[in-house]
ZAVOVEX-380079 format. One record per residue: residue number from 1; residue in one letter; chain; x, y, z of N, C-alpha, C in turn. Coordinates in nm, 3 decimals. Example, Ala and Ser with C-alpha at 12.3 -4.5 7.8 and 13.67 -1.06 7.14 Angstrom:
BEGIN
[site 1 A A [1.319 -0.569 0.780] [1.230 -0.450 0.780] [1.320 -0.330 0.780]]
[site 2 S A [1.285 -0.225 0.708] [1.367 -0.106 0.714] [1.290 0.003 0.787]]
This chain:
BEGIN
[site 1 X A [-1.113 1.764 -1.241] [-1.028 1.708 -1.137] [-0.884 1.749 -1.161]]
[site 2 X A [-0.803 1.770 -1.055] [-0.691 1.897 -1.051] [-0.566 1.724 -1.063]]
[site 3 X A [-0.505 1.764 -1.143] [-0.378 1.636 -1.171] [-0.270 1.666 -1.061]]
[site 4 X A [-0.229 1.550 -1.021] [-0.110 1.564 -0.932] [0.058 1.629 -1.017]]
[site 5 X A [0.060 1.692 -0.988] [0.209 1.679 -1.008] [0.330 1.595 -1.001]]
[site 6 X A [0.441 1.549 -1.067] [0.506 1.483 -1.025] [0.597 1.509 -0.891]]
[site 7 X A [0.630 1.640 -0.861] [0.678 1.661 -0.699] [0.615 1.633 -0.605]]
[site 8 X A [0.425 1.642 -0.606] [0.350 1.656 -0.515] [0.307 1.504 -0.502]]
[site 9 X A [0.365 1.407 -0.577] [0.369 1.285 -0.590] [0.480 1.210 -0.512]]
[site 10 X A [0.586 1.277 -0.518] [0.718 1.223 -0.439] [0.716 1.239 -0.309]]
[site 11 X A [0.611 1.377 -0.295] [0.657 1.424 -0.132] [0.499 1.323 -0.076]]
[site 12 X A [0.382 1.297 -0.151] [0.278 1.235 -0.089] [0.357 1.065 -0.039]]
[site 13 X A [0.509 1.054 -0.087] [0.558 0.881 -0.071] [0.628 0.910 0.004]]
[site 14 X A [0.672 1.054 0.051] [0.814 1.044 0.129] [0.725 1.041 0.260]]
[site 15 X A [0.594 1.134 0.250] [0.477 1.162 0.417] [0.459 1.034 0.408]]
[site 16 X A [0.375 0.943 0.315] [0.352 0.814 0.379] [0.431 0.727 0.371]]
[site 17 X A [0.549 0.710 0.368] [0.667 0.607 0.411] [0.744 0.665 0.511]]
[site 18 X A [0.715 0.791 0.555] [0.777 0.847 0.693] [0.691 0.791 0.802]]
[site 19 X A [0.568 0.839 0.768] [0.405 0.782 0.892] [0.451 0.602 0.911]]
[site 20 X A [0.477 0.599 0.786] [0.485 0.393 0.824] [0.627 0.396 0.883]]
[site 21 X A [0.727 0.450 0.865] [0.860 0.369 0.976] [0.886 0.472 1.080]]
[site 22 X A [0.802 0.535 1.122] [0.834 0.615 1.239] [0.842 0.542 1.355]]
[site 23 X A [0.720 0.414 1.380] [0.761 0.328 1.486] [0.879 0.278 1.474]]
[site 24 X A [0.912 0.266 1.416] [1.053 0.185 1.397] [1.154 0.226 1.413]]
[site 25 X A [1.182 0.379 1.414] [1.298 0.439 1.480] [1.305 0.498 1.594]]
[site 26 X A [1.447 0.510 1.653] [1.443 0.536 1.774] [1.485 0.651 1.833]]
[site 27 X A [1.504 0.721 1.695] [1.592 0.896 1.725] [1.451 0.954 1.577]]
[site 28 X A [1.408 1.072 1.616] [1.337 1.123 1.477] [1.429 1.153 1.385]]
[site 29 X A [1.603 1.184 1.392] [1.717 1.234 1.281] [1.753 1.081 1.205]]
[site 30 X A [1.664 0.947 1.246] [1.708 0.837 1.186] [1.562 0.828 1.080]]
[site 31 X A [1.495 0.887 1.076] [1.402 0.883 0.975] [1.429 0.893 0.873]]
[site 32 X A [1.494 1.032 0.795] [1.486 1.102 0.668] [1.600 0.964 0.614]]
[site 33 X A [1.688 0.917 0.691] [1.783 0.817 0.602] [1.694 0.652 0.603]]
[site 34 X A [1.609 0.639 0.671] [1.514 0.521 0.689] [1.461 0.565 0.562]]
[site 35 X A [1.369 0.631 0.510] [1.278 0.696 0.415] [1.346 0.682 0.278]]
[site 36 X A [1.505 0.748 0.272] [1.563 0.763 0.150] [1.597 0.628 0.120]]
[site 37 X A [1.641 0.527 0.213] [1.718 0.350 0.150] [1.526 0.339 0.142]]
[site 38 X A [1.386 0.327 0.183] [1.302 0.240 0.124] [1.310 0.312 -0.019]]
[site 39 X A [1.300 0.412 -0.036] [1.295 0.504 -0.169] [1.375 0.407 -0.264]]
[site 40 X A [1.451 0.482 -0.233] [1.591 0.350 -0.307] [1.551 0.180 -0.323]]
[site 41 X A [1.518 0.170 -0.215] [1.479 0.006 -0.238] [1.374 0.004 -0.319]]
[site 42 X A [1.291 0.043 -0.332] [1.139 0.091 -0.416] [1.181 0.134 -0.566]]
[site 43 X A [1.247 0.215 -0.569] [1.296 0.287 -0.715] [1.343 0.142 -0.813]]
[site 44 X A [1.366 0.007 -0.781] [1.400 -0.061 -0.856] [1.260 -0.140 -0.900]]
[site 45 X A [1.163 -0.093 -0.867] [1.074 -0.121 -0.890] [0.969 -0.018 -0.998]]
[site 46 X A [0.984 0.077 -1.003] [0.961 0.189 -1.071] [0.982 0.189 -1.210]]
[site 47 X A [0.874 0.210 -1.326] [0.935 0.248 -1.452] [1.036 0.402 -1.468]]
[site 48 X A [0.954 0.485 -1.336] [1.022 0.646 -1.353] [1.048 0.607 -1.210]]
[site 49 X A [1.186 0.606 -1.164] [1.243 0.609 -1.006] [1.219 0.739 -0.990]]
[site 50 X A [1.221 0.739 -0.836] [1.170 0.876 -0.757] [1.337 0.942 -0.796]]
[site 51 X A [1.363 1.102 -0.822] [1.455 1.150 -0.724] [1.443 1.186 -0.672]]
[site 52 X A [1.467 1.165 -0.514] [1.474 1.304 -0.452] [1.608 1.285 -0.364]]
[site 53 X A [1.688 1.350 -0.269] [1.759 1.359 -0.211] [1.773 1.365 -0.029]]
[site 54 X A [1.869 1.321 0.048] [1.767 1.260 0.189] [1.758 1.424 0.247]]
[site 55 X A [1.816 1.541 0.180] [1.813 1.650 0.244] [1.658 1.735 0.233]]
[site 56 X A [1.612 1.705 0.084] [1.480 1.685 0.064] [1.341 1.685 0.172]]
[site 57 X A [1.425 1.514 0.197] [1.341 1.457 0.266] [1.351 1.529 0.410]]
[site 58 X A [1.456 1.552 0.486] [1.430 1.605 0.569] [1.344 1.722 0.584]]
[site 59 X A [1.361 1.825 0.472] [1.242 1.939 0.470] [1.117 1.876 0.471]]
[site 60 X A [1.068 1.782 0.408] [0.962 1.752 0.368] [0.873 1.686 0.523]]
[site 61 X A [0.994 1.629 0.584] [0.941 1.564 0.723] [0.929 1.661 0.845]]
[site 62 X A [1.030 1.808 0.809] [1.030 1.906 0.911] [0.886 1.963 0.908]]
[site 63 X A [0.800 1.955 0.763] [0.671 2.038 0.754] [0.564 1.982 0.827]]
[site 64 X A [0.599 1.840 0.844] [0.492 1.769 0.893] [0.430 1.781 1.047]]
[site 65 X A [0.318 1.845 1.043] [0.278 1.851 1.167] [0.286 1.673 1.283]]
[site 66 X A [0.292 1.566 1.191] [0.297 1.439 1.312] [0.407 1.460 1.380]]
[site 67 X A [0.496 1.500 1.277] [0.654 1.499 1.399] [0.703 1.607 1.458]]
[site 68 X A [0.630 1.719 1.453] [0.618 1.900 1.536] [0.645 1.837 1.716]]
């Protein structure tokens, strides 16, 4: 069984915490900063906090075929 990576770990939280507050915004350019404050809010919960950065995140949400 093939181990996750720790990147391929950050970007599997940034796709599914994008999929969960997409209803919730009302422009798709209000996502990637919706995504980065739960990150943030979440990371205090974390023994290893995520980094990533909201510019990141925007690549990561541009790949995604839901929001094409």
């Amino acid at each position: 069984m093939k181990k996750i990576t720790r990147t391929e770990e950050i970007e599997c939280e940034v796709r599914r915490i994008a999929v969960r507050l997409y209803p919730e915004c009302v422009a798709l350019f209000e996502l990637p900063r919706m995504v980065y404050s739960k990150i943030m809010q979440d990371n205090t919960f974390r023994s290893k906090p995520y980094r990533v950065s909201e510019e990141r995140i925007k690549k990561i949400i541009g790949t995604m075929p839901e929001f094409k």
